[in-house]
Structures are given as structure tokens and as C-alpha cells.
N, C-alpha and C positions, 0 to 999 in steps of 0.2 A: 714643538711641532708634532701632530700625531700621525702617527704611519696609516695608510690608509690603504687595507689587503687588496682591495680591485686593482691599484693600479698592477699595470701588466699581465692581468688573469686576461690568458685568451678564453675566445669560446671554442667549443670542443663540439664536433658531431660525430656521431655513431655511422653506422657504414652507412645505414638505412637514409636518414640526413644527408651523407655528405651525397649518395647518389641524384639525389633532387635536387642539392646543388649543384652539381654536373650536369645535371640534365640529363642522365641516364637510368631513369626510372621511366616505366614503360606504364602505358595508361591501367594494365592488367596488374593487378597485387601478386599474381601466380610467377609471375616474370621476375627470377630474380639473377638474372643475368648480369646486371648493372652491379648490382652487390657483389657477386661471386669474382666477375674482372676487379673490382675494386681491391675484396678483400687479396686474393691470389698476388695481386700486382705489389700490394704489402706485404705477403706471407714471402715472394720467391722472386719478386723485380725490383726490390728497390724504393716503393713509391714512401715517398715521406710518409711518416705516422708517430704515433703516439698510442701506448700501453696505458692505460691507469686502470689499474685493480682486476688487471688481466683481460680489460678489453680494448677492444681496436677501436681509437679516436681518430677524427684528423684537427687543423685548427684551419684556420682560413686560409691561409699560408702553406700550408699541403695541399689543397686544394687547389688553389692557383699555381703551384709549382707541378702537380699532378698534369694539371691540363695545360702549363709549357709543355709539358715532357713531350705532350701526344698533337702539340699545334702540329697542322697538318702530317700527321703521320699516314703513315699507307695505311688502308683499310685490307689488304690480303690477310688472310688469315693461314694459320695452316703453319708447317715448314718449310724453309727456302728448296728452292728447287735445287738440283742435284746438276752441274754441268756434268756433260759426258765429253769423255778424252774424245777429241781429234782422231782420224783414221792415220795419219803420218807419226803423231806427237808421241 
């Protein structure tokens, strides 16, 4: 039986890739907005990835796990607001 390397090789995209799979690449090439949440959300939130050869991949499977993460999330941006004590409390 000969071993056959494909099987199980995922495909891998680069952050540039995986934003047009998200759909967060902007009609403007200057806009790199989509890139920068992407990579940052890998660097310091969490989001699934993959390192080879000390760059930032995802596989299909980050992607789709990426965008559970954000199904209907709030769009606010920013820091949470700060409640203020009560005049009694």
C-alpha cells in the first residue's frame, strides 16, 4: 500500500487570503484594516492560527471558527463603559 502525502494536508492562507475569505477586505488595497483585526485577534485574542516558518497561516477551519467566534457580535467598538456608583450605594 503506498502512503499518499496529500492525504490530510490542509490548505493554509496567509492573512491577506484569509481576509477575502471573510470578507473583510475593502474594495481599496490601502485599507488594511481587515488584515490588521485579523492578524492582532491572533497575536492577543485568541483566534485560531497556525505559524509555519514564522508566518501567520489559518486553514479553513480557523476561518470558520474565527467567524463562529464573531456570529452576531456587537459591533461597538471602543471600551466598555464605566457604571457610576449610585448617590446612596
Amino acid at each position: 500500500m503506498a502512503h499518499d502525502p496529500d492525504v490530510g494536508l490542509q490548505v493554509f492562507f496567509n492573512v491577506k487570503q484569509a481576509t477575502v475569505k471573510l470578507g473583510l477586505s475593502a474594495d481599496d488595497p490601502k485599507d488594511l484594516a481587515g488584515q490588521r483585526w485579523l492578524r492582532d485577534g491572533a497575536n492577543h485574542k485568541g483566534f485560531p492560527h497556525h505559524r509555519m516558518s514564522g508566518r501567520l497561516v489559518f486553514s479553513a477551519a480557523d476561518l470558520a471558527e474565527i467567524a463562529g467566534m464573531h456570529r452576531n457580535a456587537p459591533t461597538r467598538r471602543g471600551r466598555p463603559r464605566r457604571t457610576r456608583p449610585r448617590g446612596g450605594e
